[in-house]
C-alpha positions as CSV (number, residue, x, y, z in Angstrom):
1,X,0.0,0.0,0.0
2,X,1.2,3.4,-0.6
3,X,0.7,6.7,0.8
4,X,-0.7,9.6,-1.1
5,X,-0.6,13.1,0.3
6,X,-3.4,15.5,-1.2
7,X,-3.7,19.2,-0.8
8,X,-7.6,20.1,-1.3
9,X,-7.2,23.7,-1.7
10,X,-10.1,24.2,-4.0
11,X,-12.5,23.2,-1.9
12,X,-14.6,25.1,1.0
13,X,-12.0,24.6,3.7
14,X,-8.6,24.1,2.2
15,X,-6.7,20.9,4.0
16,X,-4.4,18.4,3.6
17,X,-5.5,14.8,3.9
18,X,-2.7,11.9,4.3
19,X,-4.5,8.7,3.1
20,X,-3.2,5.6,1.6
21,X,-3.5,4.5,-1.7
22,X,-4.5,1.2,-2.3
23,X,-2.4,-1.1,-4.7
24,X,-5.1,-3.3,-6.4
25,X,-8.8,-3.4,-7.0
26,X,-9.0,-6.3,-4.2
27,X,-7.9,-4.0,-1.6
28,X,-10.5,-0.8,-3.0
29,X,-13.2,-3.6,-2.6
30,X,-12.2,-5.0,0.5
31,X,-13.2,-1.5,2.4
32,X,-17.0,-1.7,1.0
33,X,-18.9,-2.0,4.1
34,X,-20.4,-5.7,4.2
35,X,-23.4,-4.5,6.0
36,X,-24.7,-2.6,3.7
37,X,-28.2,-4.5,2.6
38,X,-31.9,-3.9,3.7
39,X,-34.7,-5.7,2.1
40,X,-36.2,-2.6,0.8
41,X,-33.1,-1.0,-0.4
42,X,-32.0,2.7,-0.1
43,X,-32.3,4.9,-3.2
44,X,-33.4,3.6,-6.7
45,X,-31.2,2.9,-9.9
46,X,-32.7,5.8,-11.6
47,X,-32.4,7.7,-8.8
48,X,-28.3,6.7,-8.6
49,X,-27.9,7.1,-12.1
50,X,-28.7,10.4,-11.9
51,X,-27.2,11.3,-8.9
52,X,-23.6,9.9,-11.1
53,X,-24.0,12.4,-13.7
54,X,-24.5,15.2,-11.7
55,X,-21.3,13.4,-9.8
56,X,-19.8,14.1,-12.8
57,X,-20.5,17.1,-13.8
58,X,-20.0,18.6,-10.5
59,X,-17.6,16.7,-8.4
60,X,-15.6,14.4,-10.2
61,X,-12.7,17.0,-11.3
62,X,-12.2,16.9,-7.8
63,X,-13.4,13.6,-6.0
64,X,-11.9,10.3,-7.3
65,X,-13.5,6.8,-6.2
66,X,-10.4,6.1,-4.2
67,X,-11.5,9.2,-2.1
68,X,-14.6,8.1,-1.8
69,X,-14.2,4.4,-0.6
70,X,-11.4,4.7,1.7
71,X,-12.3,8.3,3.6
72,X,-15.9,8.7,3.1
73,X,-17.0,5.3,3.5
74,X,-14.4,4.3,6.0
75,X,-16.7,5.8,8.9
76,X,-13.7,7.5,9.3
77,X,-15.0,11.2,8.1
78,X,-19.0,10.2,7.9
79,X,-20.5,7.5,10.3
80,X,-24.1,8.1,8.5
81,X,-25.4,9.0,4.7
82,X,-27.0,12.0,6.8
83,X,-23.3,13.5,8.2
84,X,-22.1,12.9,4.4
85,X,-25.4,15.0,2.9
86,X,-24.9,17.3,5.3
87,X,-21.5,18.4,4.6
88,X,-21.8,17.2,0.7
89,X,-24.5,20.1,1.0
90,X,-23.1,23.1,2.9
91,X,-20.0,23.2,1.1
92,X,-20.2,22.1,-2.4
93,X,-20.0,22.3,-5.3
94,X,-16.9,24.4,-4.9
95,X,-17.8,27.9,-6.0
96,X,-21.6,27.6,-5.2
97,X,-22.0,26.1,-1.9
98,X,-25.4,25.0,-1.0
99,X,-26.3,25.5,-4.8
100,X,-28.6,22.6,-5.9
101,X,-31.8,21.7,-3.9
102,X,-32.0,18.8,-1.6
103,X,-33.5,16.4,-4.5
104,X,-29.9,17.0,-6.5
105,X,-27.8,16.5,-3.4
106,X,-29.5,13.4,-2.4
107,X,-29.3,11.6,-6.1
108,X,-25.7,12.5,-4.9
109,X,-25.4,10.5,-1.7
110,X,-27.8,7.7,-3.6
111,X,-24.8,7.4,-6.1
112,X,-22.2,7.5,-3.4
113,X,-24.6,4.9,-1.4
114,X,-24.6,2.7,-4.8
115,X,-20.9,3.1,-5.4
116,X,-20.2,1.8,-2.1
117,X,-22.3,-1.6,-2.4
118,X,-25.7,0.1,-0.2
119,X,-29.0,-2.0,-2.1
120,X,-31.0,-0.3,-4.2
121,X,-34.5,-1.0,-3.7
122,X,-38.2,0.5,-5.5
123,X,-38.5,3.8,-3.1
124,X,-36.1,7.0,-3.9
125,X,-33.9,8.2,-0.6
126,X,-35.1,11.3,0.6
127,X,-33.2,14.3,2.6
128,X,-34.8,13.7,5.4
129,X,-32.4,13.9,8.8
130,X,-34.1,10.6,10.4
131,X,-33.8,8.6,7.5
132,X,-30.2,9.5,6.7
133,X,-29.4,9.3,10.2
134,X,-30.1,6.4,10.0
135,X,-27.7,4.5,6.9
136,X,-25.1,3.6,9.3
137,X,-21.2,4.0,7.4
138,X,-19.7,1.2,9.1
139,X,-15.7,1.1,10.1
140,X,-14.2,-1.4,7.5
């Protein structure tokens, strides 16, 4: 494993994060939370799919998968989907915090939900706190 040292000075609150940078695509999998399911699911695939392109269009120029896996879904920066939304929508995108409406930045969290092995079910994820509260972000 190496270490990758990353200077986010583009983004709300400039920092440096130290993480390390997996060497293979077993150990990028082996950090998706294996408790992930529920029967009904989380978000929909429509609702992930378009929560990816506005991923793209928006975030992806900064925000690579590695990033996401290991330091968002580590439970090491977010311990629920509702600490991730809530940050995900007070500071970005950079240059218009707080920009899209609750609708865009949850297709957001869906796609990081569905990018991060979380079932998708027939019901769309919703901003609300309670129900974002409580997707737990286990530790890996």
């Amino acid at each position: 494993m190496s270490v990758l040292i990353i200077q986010l000075a583009s983004c709300a609150v400039p920092q440096t994060v130290i993480q390390e940078v997996p060497e293979s695509t077993e150990e990028v999998l082996s950090v998706v939370p294996t408790s992930v399911s529920d029967p009904d699911g989380f978000f929909t695939r429509a609702q992930a799919s378009r929560g990816e392109r506005r991923f793209d269009q928006l975030c992806a120029d900064c925000h690579r998968g590695v990033e996401i896996r290991r330091i968002w879904f580590g439970g090491q920066s977010h311990q629920t989907a509702n600490s991730l939304y809530e940050v995900i929508s007070t500071t970005m995108p950079d240059g218009n915090p707080g920009g899209l409406n609750s609708d865009q930045y949850t297709d957001i969290v869906a796609f990081l939900l569905s990018l991060n092995g979380y079932s998708e079910g027939q019901n769309e994820l919703h901003s609300d706190q309670e129900i974002l509260e409580g997707i737990r972000i286990p530790l890996p």
